[in-house]
C-alpha positions in Angstrom: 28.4 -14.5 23.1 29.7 -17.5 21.2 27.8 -18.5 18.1 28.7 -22.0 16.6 27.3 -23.2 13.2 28.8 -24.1 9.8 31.1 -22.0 7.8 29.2 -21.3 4.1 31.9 -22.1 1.8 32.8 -26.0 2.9 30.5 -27.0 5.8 32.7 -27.4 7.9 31.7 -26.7 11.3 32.9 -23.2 13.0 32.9 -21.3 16.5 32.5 -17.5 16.6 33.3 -15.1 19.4 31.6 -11.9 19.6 32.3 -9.2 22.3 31.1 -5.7 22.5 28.6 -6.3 19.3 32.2 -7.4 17.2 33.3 -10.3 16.2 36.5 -11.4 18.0 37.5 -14.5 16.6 36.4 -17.1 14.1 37.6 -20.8 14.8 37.2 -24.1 12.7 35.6 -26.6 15.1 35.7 -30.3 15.6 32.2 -31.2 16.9 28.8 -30.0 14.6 26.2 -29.0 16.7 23.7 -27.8 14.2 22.7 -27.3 10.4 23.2 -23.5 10.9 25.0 -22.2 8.2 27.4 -19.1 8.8 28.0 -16.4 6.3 28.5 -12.7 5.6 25.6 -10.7 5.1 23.6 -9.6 2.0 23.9 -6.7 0.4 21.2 -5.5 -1.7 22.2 -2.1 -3.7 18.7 -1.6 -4.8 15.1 -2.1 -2.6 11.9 0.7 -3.1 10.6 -0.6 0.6 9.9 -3.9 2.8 7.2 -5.3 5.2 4.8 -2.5 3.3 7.1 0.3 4.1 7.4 2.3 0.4 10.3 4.6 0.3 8.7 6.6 -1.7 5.8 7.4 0.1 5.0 11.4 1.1 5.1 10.2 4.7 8.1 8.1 5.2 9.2 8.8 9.0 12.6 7.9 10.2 10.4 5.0 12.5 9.3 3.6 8.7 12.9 3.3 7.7 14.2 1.8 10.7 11.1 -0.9 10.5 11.9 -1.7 7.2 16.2 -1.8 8.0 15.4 -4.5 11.5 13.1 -6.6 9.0 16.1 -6.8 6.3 18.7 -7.7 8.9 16.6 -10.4 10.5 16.9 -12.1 6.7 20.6 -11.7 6.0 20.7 -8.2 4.4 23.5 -6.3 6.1 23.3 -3.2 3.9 21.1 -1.8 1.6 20.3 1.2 -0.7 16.9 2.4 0.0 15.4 3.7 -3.8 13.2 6.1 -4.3 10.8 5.5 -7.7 10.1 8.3 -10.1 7.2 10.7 -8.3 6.5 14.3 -8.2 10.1 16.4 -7.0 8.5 17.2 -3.6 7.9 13.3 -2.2 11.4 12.5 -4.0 12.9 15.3 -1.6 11.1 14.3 1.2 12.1 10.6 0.9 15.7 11.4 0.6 15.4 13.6 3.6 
């Protein structure tokens, strides 16, 4: 797959290489083909829950979790720490389970 856009830090425009789901090369270009900007991913190092999934909820499943991880990386955030608010010991276990 070959994505090309514009690298974040100058604009200029950039072609990248991915093969096997890594990237493989990153090359300044000569021709703009789009306004998409290129850039690392977010990292946020603190989120309770997303799209109305609440980590700290009694019945969090694995599926909840994964739900709320695709959402975050279809807007840039790469890695998070999922939080868990102050609540009764048992729900915080669970949670972090």
């Amino acid at each position: 797959m070959t994505l090309e856009g514009l690298f974040y830090l100058d604009g200029s425009p950039v072609v990248i290489d991915i093969e096997n789901d890594k990237i493989s090369s990153i090359k300044r270009s000569d021709s703009k083909k789009n306004d998409l900007y290129i850039a690392p991913g977010f990292i946020d190092n603190q989120i309770n829950g997303y799209v109305s999934v609440d980590f700290a909820r009694s019945d969090l499943t694995v599926d909840d979790v994964a739900k709320a991880t695709k959402a975050l990386w279809r807007v840039g955030v790469t890695t998070y720490m999922p939080t868990v608010i102050t609540s009764s010991t048992e729900v915080m276990l669970k949670s972090c389970a």
